[in-house]
Residue frames relative to the residue before (quaternion, step in Angstrom):
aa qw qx qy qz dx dy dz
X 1.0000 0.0000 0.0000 0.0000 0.00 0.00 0.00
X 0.3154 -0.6545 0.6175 0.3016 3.87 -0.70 0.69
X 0.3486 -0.6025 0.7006 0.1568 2.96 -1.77 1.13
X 0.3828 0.8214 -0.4206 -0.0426 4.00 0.20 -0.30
X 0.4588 0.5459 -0.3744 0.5928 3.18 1.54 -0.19
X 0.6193 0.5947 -0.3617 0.3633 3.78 0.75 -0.72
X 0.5617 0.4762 -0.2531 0.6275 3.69 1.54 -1.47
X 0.6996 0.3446 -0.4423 0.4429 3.47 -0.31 -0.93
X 0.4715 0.6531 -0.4429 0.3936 4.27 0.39 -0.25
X 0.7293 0.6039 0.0024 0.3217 2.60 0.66 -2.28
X 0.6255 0.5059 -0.1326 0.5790 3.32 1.03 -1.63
X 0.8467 0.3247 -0.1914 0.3756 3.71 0.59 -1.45
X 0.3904 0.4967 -0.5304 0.5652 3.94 1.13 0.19
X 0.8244 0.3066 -0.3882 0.2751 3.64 -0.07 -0.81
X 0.5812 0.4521 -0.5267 0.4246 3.78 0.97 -0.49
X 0.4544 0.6998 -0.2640 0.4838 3.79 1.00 -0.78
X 0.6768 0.1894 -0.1511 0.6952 4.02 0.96 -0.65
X 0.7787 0.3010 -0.4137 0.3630 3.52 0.01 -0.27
X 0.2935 0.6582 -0.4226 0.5496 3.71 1.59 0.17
X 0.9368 0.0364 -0.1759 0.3001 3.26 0.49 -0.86
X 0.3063 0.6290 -0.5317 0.4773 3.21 1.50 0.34
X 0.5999 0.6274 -0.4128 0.2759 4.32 1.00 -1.13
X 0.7062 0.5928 -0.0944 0.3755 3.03 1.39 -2.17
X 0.7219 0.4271 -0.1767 0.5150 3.01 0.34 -2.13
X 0.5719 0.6718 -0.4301 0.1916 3.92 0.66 -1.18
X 0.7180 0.3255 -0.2846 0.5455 3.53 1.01 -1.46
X 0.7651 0.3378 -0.5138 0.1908 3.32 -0.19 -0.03
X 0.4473 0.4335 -0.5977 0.5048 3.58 1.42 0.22
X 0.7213 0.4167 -0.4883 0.2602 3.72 -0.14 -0.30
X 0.3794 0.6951 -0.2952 0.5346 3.24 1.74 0.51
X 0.7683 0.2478 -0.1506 0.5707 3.09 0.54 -1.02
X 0.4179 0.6394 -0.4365 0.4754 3.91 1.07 0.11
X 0.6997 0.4006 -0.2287 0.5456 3.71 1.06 -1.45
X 0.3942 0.8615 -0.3200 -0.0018 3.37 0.37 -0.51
X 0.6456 0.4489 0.0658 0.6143 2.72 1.67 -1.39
X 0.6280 0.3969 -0.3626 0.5627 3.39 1.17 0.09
X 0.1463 0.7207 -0.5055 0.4512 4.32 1.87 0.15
X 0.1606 -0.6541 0.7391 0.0002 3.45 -1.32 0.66
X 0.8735 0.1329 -0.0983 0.4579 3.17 -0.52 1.78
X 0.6758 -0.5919 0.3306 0.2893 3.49 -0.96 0.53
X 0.5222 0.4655 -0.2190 0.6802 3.43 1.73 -1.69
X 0.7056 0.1369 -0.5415 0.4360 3.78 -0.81 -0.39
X 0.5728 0.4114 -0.6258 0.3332 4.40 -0.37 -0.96
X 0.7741 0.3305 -0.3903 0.3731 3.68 0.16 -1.19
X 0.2591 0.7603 -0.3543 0.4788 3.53 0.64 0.57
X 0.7809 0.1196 0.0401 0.6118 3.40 0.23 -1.53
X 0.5884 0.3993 -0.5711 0.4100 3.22 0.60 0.45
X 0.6515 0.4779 -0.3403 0.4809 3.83 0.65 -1.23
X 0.2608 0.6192 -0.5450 0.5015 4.37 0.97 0.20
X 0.9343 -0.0618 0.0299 0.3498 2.96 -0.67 -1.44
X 0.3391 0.7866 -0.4359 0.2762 3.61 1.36 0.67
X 0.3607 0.8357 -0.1579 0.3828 3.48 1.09 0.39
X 0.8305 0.0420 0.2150 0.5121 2.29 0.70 -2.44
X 0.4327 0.7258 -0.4433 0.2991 3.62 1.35 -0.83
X 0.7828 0.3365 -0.2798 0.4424 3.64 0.63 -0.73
X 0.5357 0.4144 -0.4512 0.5811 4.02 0.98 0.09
X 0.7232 0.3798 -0.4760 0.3258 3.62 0.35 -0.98
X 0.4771 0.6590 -0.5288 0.2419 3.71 1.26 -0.31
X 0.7671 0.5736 -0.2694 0.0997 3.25 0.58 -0.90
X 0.4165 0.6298 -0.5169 0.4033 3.02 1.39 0.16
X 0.3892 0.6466 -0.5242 0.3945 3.89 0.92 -0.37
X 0.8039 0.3670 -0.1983 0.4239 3.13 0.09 -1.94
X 0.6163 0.4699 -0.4163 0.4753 3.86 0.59 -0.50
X 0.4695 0.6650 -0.4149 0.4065 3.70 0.80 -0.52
X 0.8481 0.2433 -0.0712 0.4652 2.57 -0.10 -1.87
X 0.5105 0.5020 -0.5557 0.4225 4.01 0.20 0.00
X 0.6746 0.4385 -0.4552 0.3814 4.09 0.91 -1.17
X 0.6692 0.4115 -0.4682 0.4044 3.71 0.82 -1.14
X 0.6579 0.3399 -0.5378 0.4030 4.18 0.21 -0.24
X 0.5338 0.5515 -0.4569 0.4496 3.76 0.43 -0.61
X 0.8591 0.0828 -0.1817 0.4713 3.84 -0.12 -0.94
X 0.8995 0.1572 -0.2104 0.3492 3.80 0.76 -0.23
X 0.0647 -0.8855 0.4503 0.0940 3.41 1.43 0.96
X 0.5845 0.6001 -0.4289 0.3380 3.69 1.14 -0.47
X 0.7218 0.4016 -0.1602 0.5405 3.29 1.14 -0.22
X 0.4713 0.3846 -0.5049 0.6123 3.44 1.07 0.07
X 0.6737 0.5451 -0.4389 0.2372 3.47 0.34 -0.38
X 0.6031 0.6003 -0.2742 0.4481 3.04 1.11 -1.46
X 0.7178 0.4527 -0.2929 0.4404 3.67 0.51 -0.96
X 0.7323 0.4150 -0.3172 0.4370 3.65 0.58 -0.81
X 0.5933 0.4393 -0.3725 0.5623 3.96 1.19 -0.31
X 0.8052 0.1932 -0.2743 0.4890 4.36 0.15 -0.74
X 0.7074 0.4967 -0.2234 0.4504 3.85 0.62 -0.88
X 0.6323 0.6323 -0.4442 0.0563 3.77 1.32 -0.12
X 0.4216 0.5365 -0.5930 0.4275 3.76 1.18 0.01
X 0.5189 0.6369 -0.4467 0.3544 3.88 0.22 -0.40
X 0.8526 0.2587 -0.1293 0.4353 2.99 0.53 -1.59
X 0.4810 0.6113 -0.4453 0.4434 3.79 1.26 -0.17
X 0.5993 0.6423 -0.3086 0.3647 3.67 1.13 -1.02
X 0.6897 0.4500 -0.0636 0.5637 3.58 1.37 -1.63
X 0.5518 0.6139 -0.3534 0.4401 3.50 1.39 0.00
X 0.7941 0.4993 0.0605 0.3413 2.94 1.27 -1.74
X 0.5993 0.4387 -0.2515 0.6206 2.88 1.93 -0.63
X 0.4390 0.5691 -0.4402 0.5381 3.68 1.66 0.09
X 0.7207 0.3752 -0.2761 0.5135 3.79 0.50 -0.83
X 0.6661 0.4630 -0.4811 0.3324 3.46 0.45 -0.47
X 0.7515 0.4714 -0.2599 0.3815 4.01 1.15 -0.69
X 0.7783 0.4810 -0.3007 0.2691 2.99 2.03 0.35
X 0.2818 0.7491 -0.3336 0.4981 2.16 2.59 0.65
X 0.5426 0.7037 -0.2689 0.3715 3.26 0.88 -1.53
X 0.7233 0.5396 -0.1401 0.4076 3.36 0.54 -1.59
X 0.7454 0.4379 -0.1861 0.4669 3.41 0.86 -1.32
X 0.6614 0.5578 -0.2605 0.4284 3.59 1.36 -1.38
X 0.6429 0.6795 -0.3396 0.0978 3.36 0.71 -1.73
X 0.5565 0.6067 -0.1413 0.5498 3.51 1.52 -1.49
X 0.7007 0.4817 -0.4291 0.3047 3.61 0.08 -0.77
X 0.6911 0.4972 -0.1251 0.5094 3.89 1.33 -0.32
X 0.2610 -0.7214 0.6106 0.1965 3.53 -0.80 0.15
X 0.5618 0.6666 -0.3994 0.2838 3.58 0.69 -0.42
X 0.3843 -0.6977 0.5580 0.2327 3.36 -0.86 0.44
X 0.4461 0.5406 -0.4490 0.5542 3.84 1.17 0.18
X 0.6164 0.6893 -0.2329 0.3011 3.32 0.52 -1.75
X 0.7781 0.4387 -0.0692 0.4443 3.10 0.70 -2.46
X 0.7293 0.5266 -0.2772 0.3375 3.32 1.04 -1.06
X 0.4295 0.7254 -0.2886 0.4540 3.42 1.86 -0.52
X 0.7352 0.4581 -0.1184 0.4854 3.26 0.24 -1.81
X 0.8424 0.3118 -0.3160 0.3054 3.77 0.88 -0.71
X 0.3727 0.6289 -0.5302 0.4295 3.25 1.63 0.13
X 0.4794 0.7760 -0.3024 0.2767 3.85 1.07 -1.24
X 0.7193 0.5217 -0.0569 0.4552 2.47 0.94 -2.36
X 0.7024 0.5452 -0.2282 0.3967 3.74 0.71 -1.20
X 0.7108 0.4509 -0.2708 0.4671 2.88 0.75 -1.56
X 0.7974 0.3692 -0.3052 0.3671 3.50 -0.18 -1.12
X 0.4490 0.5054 -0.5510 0.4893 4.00 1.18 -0.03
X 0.7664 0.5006 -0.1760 0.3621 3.74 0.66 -0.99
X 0.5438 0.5932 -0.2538 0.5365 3.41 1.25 -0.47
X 0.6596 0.4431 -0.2795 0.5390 3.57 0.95 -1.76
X 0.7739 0.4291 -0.3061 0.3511 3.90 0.14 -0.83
X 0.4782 0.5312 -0.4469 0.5379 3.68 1.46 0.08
X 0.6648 0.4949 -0.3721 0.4180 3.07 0.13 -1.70
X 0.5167 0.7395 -0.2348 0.3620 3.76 0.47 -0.72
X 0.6395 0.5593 0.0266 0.5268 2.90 0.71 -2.02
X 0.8092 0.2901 -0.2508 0.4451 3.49 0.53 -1.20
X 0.5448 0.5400 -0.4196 0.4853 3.52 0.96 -1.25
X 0.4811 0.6215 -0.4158 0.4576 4.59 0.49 -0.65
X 0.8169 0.4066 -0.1639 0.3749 3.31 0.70 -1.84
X 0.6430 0.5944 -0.1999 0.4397 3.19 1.26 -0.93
X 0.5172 0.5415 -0.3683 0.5511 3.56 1.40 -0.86
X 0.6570 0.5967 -0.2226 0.4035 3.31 0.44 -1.60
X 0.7908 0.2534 -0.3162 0.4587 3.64 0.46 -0.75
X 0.3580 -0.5619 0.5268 0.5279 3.47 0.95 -1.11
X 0.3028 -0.5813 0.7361 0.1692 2.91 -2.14 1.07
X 0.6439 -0.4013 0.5666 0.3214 3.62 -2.05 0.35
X 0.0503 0.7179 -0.6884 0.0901 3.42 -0.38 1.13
X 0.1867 -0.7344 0.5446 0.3593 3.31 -1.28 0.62
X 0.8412 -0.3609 0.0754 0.3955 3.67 -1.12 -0.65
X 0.3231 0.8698 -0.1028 0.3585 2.77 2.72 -0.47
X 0.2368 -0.6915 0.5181 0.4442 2.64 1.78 -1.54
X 0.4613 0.6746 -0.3809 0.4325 4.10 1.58 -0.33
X 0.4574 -0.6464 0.5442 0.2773 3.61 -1.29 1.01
X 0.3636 -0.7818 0.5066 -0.0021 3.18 -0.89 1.44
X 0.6572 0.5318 -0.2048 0.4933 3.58 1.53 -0.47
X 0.6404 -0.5370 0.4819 0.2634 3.66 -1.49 -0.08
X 0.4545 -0.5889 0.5077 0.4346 3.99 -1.01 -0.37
X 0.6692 0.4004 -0.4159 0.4679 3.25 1.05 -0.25
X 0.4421 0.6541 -0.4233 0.4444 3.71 1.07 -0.23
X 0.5434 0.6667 -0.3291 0.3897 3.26 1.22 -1.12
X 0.6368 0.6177 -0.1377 0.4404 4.11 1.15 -2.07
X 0.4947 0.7126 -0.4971 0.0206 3.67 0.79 0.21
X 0.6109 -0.4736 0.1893 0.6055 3.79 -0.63 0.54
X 0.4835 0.5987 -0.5186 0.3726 4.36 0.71 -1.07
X 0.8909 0.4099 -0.0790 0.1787 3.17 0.59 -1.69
X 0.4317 0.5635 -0.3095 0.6327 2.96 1.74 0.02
X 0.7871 0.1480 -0.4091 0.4374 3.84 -0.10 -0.79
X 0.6268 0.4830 -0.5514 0.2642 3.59 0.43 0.55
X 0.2257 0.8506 -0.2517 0.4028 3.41 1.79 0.30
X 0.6439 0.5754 0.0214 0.5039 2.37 0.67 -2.53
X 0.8375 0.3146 -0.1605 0.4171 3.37 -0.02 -1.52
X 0.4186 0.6874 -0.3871 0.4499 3.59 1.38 -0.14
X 0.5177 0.6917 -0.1641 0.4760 3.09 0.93 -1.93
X 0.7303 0.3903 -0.2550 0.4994 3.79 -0.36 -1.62
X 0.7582 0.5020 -0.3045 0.2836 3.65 -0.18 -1.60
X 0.7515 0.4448 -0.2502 0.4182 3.41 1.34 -1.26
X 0.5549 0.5198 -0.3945 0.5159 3.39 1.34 -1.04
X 0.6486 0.4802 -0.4076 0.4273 4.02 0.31 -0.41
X 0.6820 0.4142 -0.3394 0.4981 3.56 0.79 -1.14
X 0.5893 0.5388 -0.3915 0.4573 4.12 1.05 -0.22
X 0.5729 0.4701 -0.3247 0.5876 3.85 1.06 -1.25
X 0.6849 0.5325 -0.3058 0.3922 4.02 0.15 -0.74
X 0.6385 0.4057 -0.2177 0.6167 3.41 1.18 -0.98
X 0.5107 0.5369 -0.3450 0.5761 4.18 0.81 -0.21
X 0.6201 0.5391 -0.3554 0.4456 3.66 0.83 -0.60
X 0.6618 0.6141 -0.1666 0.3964 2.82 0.73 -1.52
X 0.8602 0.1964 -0.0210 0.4701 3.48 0.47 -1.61
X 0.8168 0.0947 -0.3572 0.4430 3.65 0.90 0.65
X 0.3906 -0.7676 0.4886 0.1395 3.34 -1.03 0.05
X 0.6754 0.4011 -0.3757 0.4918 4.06 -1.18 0.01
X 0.8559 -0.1772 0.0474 0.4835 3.50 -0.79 -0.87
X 0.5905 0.4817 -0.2676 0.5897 3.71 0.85 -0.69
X 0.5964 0.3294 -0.5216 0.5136 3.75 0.57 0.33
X 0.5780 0.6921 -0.2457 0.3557 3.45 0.76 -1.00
X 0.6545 0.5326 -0.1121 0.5248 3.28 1.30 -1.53
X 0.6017 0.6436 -0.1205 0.4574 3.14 1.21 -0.90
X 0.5719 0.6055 -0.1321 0.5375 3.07 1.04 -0.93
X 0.7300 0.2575 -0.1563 0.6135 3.40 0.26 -1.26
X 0.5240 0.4127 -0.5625 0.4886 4.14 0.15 0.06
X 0.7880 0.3250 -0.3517 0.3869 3.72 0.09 -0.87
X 0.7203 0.3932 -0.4701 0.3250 3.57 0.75 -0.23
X 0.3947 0.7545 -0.3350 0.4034 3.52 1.37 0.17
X 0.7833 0.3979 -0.0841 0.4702 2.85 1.01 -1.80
X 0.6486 0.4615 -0.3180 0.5150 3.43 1.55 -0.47
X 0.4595 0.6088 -0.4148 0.4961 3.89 0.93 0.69
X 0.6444 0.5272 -0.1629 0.5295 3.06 1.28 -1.37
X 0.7280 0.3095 -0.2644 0.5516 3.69 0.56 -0.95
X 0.5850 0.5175 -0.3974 0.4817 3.79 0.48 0.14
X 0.5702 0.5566 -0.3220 0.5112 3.65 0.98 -0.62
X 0.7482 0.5315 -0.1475 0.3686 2.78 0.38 -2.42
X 0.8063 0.2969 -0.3220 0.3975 3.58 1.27 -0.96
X 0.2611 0.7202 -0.5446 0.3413 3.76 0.89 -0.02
X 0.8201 0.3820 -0.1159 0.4101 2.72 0.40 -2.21
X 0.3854 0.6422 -0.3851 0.5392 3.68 0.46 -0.05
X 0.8259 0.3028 -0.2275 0.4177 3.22 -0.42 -1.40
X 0.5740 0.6141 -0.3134 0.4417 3.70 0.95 -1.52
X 0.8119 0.3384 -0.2288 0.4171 4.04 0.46 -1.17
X 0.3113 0.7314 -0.4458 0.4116 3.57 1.92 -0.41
X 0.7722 0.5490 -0.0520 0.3156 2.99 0.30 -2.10
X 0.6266 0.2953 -0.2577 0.6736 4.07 1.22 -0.84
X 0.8571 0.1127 -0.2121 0.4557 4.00 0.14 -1.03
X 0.7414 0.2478 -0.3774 0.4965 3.90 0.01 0.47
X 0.2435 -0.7651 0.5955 0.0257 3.58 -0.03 1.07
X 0.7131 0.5240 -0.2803 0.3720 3.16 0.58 -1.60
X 0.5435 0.5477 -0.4257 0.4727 3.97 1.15 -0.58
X 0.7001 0.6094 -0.2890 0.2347 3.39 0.93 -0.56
X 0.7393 0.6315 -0.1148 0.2034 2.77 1.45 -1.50
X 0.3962 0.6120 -0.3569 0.5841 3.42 1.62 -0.37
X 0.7438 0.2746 -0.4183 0.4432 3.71 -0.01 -0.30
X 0.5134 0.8125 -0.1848 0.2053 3.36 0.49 -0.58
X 0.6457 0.5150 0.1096 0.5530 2.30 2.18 -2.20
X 0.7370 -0.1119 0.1664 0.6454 3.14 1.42 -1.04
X 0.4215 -0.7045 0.5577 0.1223 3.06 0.28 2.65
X 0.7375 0.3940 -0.5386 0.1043 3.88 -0.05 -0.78
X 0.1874 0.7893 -0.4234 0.4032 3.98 1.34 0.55
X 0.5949 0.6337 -0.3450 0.3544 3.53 0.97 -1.41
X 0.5081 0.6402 -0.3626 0.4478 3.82 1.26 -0.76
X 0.5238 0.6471 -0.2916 0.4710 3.69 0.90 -0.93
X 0.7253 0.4697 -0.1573 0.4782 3.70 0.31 -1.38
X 0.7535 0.4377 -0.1557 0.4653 3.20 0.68 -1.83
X 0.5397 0.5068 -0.4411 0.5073 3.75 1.01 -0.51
X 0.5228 0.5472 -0.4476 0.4765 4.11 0.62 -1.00
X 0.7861 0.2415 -0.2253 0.5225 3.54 -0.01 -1.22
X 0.5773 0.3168 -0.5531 0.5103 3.74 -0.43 0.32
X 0.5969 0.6262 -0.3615 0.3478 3.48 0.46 -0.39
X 0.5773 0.5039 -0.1240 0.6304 3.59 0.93 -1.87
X 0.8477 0.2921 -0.2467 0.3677 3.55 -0.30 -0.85
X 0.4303 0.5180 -0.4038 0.6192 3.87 1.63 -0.24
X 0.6079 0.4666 -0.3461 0.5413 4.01 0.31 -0.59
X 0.6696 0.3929 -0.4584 0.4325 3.69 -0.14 -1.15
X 0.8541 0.3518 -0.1957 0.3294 3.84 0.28 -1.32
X 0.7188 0.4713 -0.3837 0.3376 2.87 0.91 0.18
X 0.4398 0.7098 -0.3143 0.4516 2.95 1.92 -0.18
X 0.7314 0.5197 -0.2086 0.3891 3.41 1.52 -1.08
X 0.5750 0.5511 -0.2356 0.5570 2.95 1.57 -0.63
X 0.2558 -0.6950 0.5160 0.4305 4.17 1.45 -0.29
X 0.5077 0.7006 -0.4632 0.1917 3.37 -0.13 0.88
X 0.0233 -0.9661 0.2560 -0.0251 2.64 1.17 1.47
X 0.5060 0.4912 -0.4617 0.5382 3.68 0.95 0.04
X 0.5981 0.5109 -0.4129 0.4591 3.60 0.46 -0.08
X 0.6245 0.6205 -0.1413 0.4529 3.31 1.16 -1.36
X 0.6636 0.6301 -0.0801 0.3952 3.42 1.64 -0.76
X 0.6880 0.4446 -0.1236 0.5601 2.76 1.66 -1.59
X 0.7128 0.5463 -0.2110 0.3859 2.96 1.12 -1.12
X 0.4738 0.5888 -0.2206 0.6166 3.64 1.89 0.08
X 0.6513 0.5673 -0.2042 0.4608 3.33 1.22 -0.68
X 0.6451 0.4770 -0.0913 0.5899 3.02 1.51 -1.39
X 0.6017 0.5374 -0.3652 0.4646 3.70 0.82 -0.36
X 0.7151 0.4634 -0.1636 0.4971 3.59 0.94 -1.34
X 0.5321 0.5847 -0.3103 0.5279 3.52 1.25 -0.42
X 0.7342 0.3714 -0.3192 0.4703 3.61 0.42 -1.14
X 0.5503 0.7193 -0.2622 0.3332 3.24 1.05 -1.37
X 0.6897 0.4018 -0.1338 0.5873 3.58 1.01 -1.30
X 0.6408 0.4423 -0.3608 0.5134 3.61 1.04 -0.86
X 0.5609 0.5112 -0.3856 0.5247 4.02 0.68 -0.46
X 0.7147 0.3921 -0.4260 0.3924 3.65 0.24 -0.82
X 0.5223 0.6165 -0.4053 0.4277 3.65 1.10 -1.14
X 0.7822 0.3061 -0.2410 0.4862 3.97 0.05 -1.17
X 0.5007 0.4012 -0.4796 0.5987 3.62 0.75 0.23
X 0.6122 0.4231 -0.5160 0.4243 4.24 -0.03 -0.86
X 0.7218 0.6598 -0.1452 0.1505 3.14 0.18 -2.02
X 0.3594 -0.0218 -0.8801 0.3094 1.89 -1.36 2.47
X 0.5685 0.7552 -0.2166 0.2442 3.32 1.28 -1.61
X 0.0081 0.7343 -0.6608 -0.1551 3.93 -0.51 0.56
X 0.5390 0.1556 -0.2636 0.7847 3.94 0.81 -0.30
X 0.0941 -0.5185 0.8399 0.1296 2.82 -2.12 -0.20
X 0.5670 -0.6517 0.5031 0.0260 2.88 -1.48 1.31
X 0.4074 0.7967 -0.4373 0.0901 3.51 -0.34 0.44
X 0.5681 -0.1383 -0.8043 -0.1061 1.82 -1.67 1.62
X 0.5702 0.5051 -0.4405 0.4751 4.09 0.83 0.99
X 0.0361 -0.8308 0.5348 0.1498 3.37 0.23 1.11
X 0.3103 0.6519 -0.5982 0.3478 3.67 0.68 0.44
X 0.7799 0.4650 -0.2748 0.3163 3.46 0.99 -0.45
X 0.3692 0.7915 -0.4008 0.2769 3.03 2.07 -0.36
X 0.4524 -0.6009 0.5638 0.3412 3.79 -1.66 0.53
X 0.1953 -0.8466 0.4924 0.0518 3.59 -0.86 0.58
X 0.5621 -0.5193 0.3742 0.5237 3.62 -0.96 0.23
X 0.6815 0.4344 -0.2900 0.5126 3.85 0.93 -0.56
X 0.7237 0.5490 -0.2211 0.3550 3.61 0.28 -0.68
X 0.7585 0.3021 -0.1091 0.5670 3.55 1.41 -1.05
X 0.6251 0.6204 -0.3478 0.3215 3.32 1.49 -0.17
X 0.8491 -0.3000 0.3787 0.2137 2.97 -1.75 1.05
X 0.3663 -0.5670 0.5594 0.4811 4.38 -0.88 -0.15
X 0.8475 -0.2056 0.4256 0.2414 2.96 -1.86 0.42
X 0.8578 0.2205 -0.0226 0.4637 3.37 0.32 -1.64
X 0.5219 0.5192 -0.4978 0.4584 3.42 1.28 -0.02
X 0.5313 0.6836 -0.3549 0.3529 3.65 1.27 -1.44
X 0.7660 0.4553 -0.1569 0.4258 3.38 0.89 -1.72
X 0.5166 0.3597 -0.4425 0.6387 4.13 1.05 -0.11
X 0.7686 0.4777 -0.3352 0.2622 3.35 -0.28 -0.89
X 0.4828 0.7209 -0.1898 0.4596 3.52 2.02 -0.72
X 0.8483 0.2921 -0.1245 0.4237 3.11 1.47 -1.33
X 0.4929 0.4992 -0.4136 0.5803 3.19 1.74 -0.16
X 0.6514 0.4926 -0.4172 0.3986 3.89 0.36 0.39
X 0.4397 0.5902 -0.4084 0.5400 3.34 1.77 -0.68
X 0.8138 0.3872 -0.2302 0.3673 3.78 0.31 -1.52
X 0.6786 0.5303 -0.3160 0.3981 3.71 1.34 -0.76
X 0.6244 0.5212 -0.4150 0.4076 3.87 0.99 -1.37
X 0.5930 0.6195 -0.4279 0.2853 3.69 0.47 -1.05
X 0.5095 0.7513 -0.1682 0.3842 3.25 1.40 -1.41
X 0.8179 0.4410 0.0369 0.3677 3.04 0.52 -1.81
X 0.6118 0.4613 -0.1942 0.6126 3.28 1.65 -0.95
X 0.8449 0.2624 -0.3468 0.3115 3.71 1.04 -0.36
X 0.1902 0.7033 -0.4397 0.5253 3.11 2.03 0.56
X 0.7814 0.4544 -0.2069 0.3742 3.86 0.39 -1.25
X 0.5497 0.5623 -0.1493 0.5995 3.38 1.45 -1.01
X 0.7056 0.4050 -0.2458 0.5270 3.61 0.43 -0.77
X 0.7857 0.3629 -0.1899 0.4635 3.57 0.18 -0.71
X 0.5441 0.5464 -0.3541 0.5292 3.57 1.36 -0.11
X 0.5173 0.6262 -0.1435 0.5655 3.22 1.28 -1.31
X 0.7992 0.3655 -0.2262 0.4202 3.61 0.23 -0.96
X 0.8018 0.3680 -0.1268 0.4535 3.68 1.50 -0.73
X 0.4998 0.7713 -0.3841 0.0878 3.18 1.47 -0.09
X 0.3846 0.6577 -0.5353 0.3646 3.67 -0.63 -0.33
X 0.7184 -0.3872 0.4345 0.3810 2.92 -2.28 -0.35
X 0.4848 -0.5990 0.5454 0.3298 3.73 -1.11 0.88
X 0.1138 -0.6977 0.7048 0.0602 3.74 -1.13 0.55
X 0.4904 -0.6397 0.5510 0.2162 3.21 -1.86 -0.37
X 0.1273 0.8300 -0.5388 0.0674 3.25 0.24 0.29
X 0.7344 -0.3727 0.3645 0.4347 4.14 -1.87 -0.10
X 0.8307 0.2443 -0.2503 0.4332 3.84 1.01 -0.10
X 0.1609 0.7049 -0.5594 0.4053 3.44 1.65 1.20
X 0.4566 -0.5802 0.5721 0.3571 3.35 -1.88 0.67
């Protein structure tokens, strides 16, 4: 029986998450730096950056996650019944930075402000771990039982794999946030900027070595799809032309280059994990007989196929919502009487 409606699913949740892992990504890695801002005028700064967009770029979350319950509710289950302190955590540290954002302004105090921006920081930083780990955790496999039910703990959840891919989450996004700061300010707070991303790009170079190096001894399965068919190797090699297009263009201050070229890194990056997952949306470990699959967790046929075309008529939508409003704000961020 052809699964193809199952791949095309498969394929479309992830451009559909990496859309928003591109968008939403810099402006948590925005709100990650935040607290390191000097001064009241530069924080309000990085907030009015990505104050625009943080709430349009959210939606690719919510469009995400409606395709994976629409085509694979077996797996939206599974996560929302064993993984849900996980996912309340990554929920919450979402609400806390969009409280933050909305509250911070309504006060002059400097108690007040300083409250709302730990909020703001933390939970931009919290959501992009948590992230990071749930990646790692896919990547190794969770204890599924035959149920398809999570068989494991939240702290099961903390394993070292899964944490430095957290970690290394963390770095990539806070760089792809400091890179996007290039872009949109300038004088000293570009400058400042600058040094956050070359920090953070040390960190995500480490963070990814190491990553790859423990991939290779404790997640085999990521491996094995290349293995099978070396032509994949493009995937990897696109990451590093990527990283090293950043480094120089960064040196050269060319920072919209520096941007795309961050864009493209996190793309392949997400597009490598996919052909390492693939067939697998959970993996099973240690009985992958139990593992969710593109066939097993999917949706009918005919739901796949309505649900195929209301995505033809919605994504356009969404991409020119994103395009427009990028379009409408671009330039350097100012201050002005209707800044947060």
């Amino acid at each position: 029986m052809s699964h193809a409606l199952n791949d095309i699913w498969f394929v479309l949740v992830g451009v559909l998450l990496t859309g928003y892992v591109l968008l939403d990504g810099f402006d948590l890695g925005v709100g990650a730096l935040h607290r390191f801002a000097r001064g009241d005028r530069n924080r309000r700064m990085l907030m009015n950056a990505i104050g625009p967009f943080w709430d349009g770029n959210e939606v690719w979350l919510i469009t995400g996650g409606g395709a994976l319950f629409a085509a694979f509710p077996e797996v939206y289950a599974t996560a929302f019944s064993g993984l849900y302190l996980a996912l309340m955590l990554f929920l919450l540290a979402l609400i806390s930075r969009a409280v933050s954002l909305e509250f911070r302004g309504q006060r002059p105090g400097a108690r007040w402000r300083a409250f709302w921006d730990t909020g703001f920081s933390t939970g931009s930083a919290l959501a992009v771990l948590l992230l990071g780990v749930a990646l790692g955790n896919l990547a190794w496999g969770l204890p599924l039982r035959a149920d398809h039910e999570y068989a494991g703990s939240f702290l099961g959840l903390l394993k070292p794999y899964a944490l430095l891919t957290g970690v290394t989450a963390l770095a990539a996004i806070t760089l792809h946030g400091a890179l996007y700061l290039c872009v949109k300010t300038e004088g000293e707070l570009q400058q400042q900027a600058r040094g956050w991303a070359r920090n953070a790009g040390v960190a995500f170079v480490a963070g990814y070595l190491l990553t790859t190096i423990a991939t290779w001894i404790w997640a085999p399965p990521m491996v094995a799809p290349f293995r099978r068919h070396p032509a994949l190797w493009v995937l990897p090699l696109l990451t590093v032309l990527a990283i090293v297009s950043l480094v120089l263009a960064w040196r050269r201050e060319r920072h919209g280059q520096a941007f795309l070229s961050s864009c493209v890194m996190l793309a392949s990056l997400l597009a490598t994990f996919g052909v390492g997952m693939y067939p697998n949306l959970i993996r099973s470990n240690p009985l992958p007989e139990h593992s969710l699959t593109v066939v097993n967790a999917a949706s009918s046929p005919k739901t796949l196929g309505v649900m195929l075309v209301i995505a033809a008529i919605g994504m356009p939508l969404v991409i020119a919502y994103s395009i427009y409003a990028y379009r409408a704000f671009r330039g350097k961020v100012k201050l002005d009487a209707t800044s947060y």
